[in-house]
N, C-alpha and C positions, 0 to 999 in steps of 0.2 A: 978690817972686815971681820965678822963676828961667825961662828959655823953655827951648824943645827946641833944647839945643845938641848936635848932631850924631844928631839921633831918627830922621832921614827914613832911613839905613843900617838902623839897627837896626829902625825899626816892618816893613820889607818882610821882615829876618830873622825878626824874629817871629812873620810870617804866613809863611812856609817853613820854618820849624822842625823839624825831627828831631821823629821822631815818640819814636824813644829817650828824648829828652828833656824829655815831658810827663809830669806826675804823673798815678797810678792815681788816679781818683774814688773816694771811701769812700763809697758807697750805701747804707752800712750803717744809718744812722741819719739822721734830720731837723738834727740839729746840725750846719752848714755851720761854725760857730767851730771844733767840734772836730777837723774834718778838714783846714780850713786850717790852723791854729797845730801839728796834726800834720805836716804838708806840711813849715811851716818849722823845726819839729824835725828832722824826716827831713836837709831841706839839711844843718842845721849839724851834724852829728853827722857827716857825708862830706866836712864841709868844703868845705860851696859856699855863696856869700856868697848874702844876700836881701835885700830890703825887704820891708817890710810899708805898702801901701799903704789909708787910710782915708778913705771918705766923710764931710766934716764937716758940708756945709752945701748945701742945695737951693736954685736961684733957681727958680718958673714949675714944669714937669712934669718927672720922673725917672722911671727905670725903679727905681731904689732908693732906700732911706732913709738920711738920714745913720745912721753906725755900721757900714755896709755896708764889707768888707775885700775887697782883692784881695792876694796873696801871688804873690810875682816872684820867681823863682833868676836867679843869673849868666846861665846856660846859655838864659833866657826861657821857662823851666815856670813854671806860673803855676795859681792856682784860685783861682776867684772872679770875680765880676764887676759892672760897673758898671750897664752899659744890653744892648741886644738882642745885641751884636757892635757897636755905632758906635764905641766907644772903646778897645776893650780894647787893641789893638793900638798903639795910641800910647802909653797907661799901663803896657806892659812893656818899653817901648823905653825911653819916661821914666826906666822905675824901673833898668831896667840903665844907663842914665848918670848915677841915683843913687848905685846899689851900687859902680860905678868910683869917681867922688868919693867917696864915704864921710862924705856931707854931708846933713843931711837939707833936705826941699824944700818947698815949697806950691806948688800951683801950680790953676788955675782952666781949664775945658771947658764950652764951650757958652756958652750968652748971658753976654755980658759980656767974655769970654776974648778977647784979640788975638792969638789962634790960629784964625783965621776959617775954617782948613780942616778942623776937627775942629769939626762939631757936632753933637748933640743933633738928630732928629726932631719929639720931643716940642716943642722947642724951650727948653726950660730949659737951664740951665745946674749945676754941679758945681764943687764946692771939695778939694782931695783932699790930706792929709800925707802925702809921703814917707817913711817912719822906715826908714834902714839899716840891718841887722845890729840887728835886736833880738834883746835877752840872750835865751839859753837856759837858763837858770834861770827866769827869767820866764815862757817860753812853756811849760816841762816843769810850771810850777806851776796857768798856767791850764789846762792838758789835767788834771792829775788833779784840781781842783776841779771839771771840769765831769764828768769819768769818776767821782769822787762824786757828783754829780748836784746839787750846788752851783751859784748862780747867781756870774756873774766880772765885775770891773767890771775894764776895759784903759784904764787913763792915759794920754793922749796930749800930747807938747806940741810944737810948729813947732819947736823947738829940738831934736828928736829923742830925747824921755824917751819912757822903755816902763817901766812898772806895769801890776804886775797885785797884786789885793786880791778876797778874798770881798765879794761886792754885799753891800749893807746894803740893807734893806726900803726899798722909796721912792726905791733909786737909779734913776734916768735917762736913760737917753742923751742927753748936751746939755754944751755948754761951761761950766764951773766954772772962772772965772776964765780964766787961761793956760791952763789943762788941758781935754782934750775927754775929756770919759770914755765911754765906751760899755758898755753894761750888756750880757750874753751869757747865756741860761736854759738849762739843761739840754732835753733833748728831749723832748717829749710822749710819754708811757708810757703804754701801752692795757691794761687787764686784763680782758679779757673774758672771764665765768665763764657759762658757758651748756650747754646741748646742743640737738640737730638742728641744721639746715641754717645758721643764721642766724651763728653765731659762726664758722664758715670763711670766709663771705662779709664778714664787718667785717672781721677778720685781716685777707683781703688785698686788702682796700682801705688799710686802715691802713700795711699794708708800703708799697703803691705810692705814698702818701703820705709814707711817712719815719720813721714812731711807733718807737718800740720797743714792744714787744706781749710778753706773757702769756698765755697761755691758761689754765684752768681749770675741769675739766668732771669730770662722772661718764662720760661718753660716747665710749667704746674708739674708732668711728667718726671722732670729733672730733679725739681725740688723734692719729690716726694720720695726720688730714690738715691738721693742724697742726704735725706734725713733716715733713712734705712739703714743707713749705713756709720751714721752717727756724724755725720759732715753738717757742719756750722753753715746756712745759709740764707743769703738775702734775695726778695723777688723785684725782677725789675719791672717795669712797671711802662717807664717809656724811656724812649733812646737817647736820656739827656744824661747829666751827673747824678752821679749816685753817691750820696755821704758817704757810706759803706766800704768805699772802694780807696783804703789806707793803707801804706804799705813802707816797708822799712829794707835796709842792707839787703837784710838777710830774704827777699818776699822773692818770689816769682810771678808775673802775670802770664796767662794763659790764656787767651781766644778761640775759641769755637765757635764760632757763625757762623752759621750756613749764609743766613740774611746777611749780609754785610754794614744791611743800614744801621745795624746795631752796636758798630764796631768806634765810630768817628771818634765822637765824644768822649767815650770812656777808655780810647786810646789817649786819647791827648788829656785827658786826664790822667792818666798813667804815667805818663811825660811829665808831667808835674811834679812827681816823687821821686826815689832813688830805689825802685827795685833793683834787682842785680841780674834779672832778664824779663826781657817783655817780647812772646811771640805772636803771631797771630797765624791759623790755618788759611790754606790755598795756594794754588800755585804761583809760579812767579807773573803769571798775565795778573792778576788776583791781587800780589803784595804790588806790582805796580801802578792800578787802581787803586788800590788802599792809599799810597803813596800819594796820589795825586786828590785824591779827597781829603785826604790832612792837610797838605799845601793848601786847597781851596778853605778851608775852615779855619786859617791862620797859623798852621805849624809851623814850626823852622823846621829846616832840611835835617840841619847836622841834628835834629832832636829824633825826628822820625826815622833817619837811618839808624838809630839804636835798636828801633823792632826786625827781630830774626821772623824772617818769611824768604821763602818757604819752610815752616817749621818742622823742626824733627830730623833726625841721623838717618833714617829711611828713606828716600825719594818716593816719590809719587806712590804713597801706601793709603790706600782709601778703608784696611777694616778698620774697625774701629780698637782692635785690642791691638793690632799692631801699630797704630798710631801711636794708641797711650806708651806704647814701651819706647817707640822711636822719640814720643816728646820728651817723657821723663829720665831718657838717658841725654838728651844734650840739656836739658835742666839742669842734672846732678852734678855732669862733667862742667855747666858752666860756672855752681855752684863751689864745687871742687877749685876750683880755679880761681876763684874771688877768694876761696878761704887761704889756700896755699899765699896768692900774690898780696894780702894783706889789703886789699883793693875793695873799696863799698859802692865804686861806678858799675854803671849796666854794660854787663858784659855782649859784645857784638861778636856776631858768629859767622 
């Protein structure tokens, strides 16, 4: 392990830093991998040095999990983060007298660490790789497996390797021999096909959340306050298939019809694909008509028992902004769930 040889100059520069020289936040999406490994694209391509800094290993309580990345330029822009604000500032000083050497580092914060003036709240402690100057061929490879919407496994080793490979089903975040791999999923995809009031209000809960979203409605009113909001949207037109409606691992389907006749088809179209949850609104009289309308138009049972109805963590909540939070919390948590068990079937609630 290497200590802060000359960090105390540089942590106070990093906490006075030019504002010039902070990275724009990418807001855009929930995928924090893809805005980081963008970040350290952006550097090398202008020819400014970086590290990439990685969480391996947790002692006691953390603000993050191992696989957690921080991204360092020369200049001390930086995104990404360890704990509240307790450390960052020392781990961009760290990493620029990484990025000078041109060596990579390990180094340990918080219990344990014989850097007694950098701790942790929590009171745990933190294990961290320095890797300098990872290839750009690497990084340009993990940004467009995850912009396919591909999951990325990132190889790490103390010795300063940087890999990147398409995750294989079951991979992990966790040390493999020498190597830490860190597994990275694509972003939770929301498609919510509905009209009235209900499917504006999950949108933009969904957005301030991070999802990427779709919309898909009969409903000119919806479309138009969906495009308000910057939400990518197709109009339906009649109650049959809709090309439009493609989805992957990582997707969510969401139902809102009041009209139910709207529902049949483009449920069992949905059955067709491998979202990772597919719900539809109404109560349970409601999901057991739904039920028996898919039976009549050909479904299989075991397909149809996939859709979570009555939807949402909430029971019988009819506002419309309490819906949106009851839907998108058993979304996330089923989402959370698919990611943890390495699992790309639709998850049953």
């Amino acid at each position: 392990m290497n200590g802060f040889s000359g960090w105390r100059g540089a942590f106070f520069a990093a906490l006075s830093m030019d504002g010039a020289c902070r990275p724009e936040a990418d807001h855009s999406a929930m995928n924090e991998a893809l805005s980081l490994f963008r970040f350290l694209g952006d550097c090398a391509r202008r020819g400014e040095r970086t590290a990439l800094v990685t969480l391996t290993d947790v002692t006691g309580g953390s603000a993050r999990a191992p696989g957690t990345h921080m991204a360092v330029s020369e200049c001390g822009a930086s995104i990404g983060s360890f704990s509240g604000g307790c450390v960052e500032a020392a781990v961009i000083a760290e990493a620029q007298q990484v990025i000078l050497a041109g060596q990579p580092r390990t180094l340990r914060l918080g219990a344990g660490s014989p850097y007694i003036d950098i701790r942790l709240p929590c009171g745990g402690g933190i294990d961290l790789i320095f890797t300098p100057q990872p290839a750009l061929d690497q990084i340009d490879r993990l940004c467009v497996l995850l912009e396919q919407r591909q999951p990325v496994a990132v190889s790490l080793t103390t010795g300063g390797q940087f890999d990147i490979a398409a995750a294989a089903a079951g991979d992990r975040t966790c040390w493999q021999d020498s190597r830490f791999v860190v597994r990275h999923d694509p972003a939770l995809r929301l498609v919510v096909i509905g009209h009235g009031a209900e499917p504006g209000a999950l949108l933009r809960l969904a957005l301030a959340y991070g999802a990427e979203a779709l919309l898909l409605s009969p409903d000119s009113r919806c479309i138009d306050d969906a495009k308000r909001i910057g939400v990518p949207t197709v109009r339906l037109w009649t109650t049959g298939r809709c090309d439009r409606l493609a989805t992957d691992a990582h997707t969510a389907i969401v139902m809102l019809f009041h009209d139910h006749d709207w529902e049949t088809v483009l449920l069992l179209q949905a059955l067709e694909q491998d979202p990772f949850y597919i719900g539809a609104m109404g109560s349970r009289r409601t999901q057991a008509e739904r039920r028996q309308r898919l039976l009549d138009a050909g479904g299989f049972p075991a397909a149809i028992d996939r859709i979570v109805g009555p939807i949402g963590m909430i029971p019988a909540t009819r506002d419309p902004r309490t819906m949106a939070v009851s839907i998108l919390a058993q979304v996330v948590s089923a989402y959370e769930s698919m990611i943890r068990d390495g699992s790309s079937s639709t998850v049953s609630i």
